[in-house]
C-alpha positions as CSV (number, residue, x, y, z in Angstrom):
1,X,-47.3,7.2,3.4
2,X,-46.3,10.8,2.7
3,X,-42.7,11.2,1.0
4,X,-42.4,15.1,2.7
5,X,-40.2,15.4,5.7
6,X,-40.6,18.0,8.5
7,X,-37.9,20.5,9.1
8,X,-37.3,18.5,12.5
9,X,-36.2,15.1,10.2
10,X,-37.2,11.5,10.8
11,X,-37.7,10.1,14.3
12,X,-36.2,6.7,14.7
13,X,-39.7,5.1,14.1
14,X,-39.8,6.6,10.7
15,X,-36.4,5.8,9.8
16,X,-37.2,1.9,10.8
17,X,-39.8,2.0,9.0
18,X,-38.4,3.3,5.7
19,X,-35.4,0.7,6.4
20,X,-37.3,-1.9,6.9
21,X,-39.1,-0.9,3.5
22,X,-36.6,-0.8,1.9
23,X,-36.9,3.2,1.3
24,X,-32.8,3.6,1.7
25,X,-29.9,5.4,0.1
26,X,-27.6,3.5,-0.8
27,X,-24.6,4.2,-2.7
28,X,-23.0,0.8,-4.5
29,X,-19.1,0.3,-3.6
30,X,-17.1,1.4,-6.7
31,X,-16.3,-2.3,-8.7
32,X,-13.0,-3.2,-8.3
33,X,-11.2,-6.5,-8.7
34,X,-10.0,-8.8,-6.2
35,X,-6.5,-9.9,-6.4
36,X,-7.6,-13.6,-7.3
37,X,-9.3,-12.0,-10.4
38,X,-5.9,-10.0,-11.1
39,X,-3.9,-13.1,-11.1
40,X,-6.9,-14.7,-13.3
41,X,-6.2,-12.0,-15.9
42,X,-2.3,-11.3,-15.8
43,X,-1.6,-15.3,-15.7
44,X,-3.3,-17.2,-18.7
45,X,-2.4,-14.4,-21.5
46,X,-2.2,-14.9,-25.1
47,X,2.2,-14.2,-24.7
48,X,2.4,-16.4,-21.4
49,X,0.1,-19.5,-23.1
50,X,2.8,-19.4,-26.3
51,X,6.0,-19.0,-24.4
52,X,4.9,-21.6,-21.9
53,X,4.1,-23.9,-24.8
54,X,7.8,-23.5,-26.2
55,X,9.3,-23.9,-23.3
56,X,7.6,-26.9,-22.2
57,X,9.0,-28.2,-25.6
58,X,12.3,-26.8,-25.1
59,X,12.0,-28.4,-21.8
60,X,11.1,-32.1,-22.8
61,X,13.4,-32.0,-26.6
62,X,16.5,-29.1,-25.4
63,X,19.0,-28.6,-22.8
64,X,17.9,-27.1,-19.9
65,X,19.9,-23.5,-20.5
66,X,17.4,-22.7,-23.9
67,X,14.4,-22.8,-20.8
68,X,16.0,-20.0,-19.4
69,X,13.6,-17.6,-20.9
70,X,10.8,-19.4,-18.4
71,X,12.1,-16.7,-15.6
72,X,11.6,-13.8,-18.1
73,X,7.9,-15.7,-18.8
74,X,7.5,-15.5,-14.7
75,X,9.0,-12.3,-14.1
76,X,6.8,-10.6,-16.9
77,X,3.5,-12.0,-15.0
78,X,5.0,-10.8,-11.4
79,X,5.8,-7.7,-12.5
80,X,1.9,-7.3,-14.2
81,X,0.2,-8.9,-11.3
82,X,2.3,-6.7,-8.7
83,X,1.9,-3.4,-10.5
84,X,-2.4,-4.0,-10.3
85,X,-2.6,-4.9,-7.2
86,X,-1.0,-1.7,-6.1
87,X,-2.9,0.2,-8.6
88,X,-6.2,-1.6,-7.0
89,X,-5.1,-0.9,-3.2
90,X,-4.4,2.8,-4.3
91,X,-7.8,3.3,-5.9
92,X,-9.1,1.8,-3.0
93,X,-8.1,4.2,-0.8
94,X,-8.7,7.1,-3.0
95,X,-12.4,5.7,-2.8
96,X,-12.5,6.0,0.8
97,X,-10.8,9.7,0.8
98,X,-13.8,10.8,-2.1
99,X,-16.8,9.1,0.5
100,X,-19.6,10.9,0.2
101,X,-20.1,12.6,4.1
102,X,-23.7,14.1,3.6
103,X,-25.7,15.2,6.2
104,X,-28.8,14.3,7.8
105,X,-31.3,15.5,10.0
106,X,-32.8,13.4,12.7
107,X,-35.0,14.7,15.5
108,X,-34.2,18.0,15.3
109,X,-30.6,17.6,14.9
110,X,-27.8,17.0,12.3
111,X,-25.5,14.2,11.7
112,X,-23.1,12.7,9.2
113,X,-24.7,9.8,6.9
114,X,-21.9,7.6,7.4
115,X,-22.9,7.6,11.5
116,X,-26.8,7.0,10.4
117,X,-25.6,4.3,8.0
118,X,-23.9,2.3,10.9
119,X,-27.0,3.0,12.9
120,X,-29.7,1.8,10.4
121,X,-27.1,-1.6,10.0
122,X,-26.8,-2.0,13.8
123,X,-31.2,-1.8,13.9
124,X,-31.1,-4.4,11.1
125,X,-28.7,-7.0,12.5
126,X,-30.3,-6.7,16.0
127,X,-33.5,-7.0,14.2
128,X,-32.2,-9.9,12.6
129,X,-31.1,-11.4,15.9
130,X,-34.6,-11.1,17.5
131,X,-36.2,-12.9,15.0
132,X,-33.7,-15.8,14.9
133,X,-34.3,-16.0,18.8
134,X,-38.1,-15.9,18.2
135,X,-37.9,-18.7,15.4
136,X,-36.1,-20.8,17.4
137,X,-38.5,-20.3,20.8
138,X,-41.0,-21.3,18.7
139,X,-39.6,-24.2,17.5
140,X,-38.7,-25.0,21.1
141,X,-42.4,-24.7,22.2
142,X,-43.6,-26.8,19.4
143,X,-41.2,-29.7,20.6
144,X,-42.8,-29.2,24.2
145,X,-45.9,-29.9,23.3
């Protein structure tokens, strides 16, 4: 299969057949944390593992007004888990400000990759679709007979 491309671009044919090789560009989503992960991190620290210790101590042995430094323990991980998930949701939409918007050429005309992208998806879904169908008509005929 020859790798040149005419000044005309791909026909859908080609491009189907590249997809379906797996001949794609494809740009990985930038890593980012979800906001279980964020809690994961901000909750079991080395500071919130020792102060929780001492206060369950303080809790079973003291009065209850020595535990009062358990709210600064919670407000301390609030504050940390609240600040990175705004800083994640930010980023997040940085990322989809910075997108990439390069421009293809299909039968003789241009459009934006993110448009081809959704295109090339929607061809591999309904692909996807057929061939479930056609599984399951075949299993139907075999029960038939």
């Amino acid at each position: 299969m020859s790798t040149a491309v005419a000044p005309t671009g791909l026909t859908a044919a080609e491009v189907a057949a590249r997809v379906a090789s797996g001949q794609v560009n494809d740009v990985p989503p930038a890593p980012t944390r979800t906001v279980a992960e964020i809690v994961r991190a901000n909750v079991p620290t080395r500071l919130n593992l020792l102060l929780g210790s001492l206060l369950v101590v303080i809790l079973c042995v003291g009065p209850l007004q020595d535990a009062l430094f358990g709210l600064v323990l919670v407000a301390n991980t609030l504050v940390g888990i609240v600040q990175e998930v705004r800083a994640k949701r930010t980023l997040d939409r940085l990322a989809l400000i910075s997108a990439p918007a390069a421009r293809a050429t299909r039968v003789g005309r241009e459009a934006y990759a993110a448009k081809l992208a959704e295109e090339a998806r929607r061809f591999t879904l309904a692909r996807s679709a057929v061939l479930r169908r056609v599984r399951r008509a075949g299993g139907r005929r075999a029960q038939r007979s």
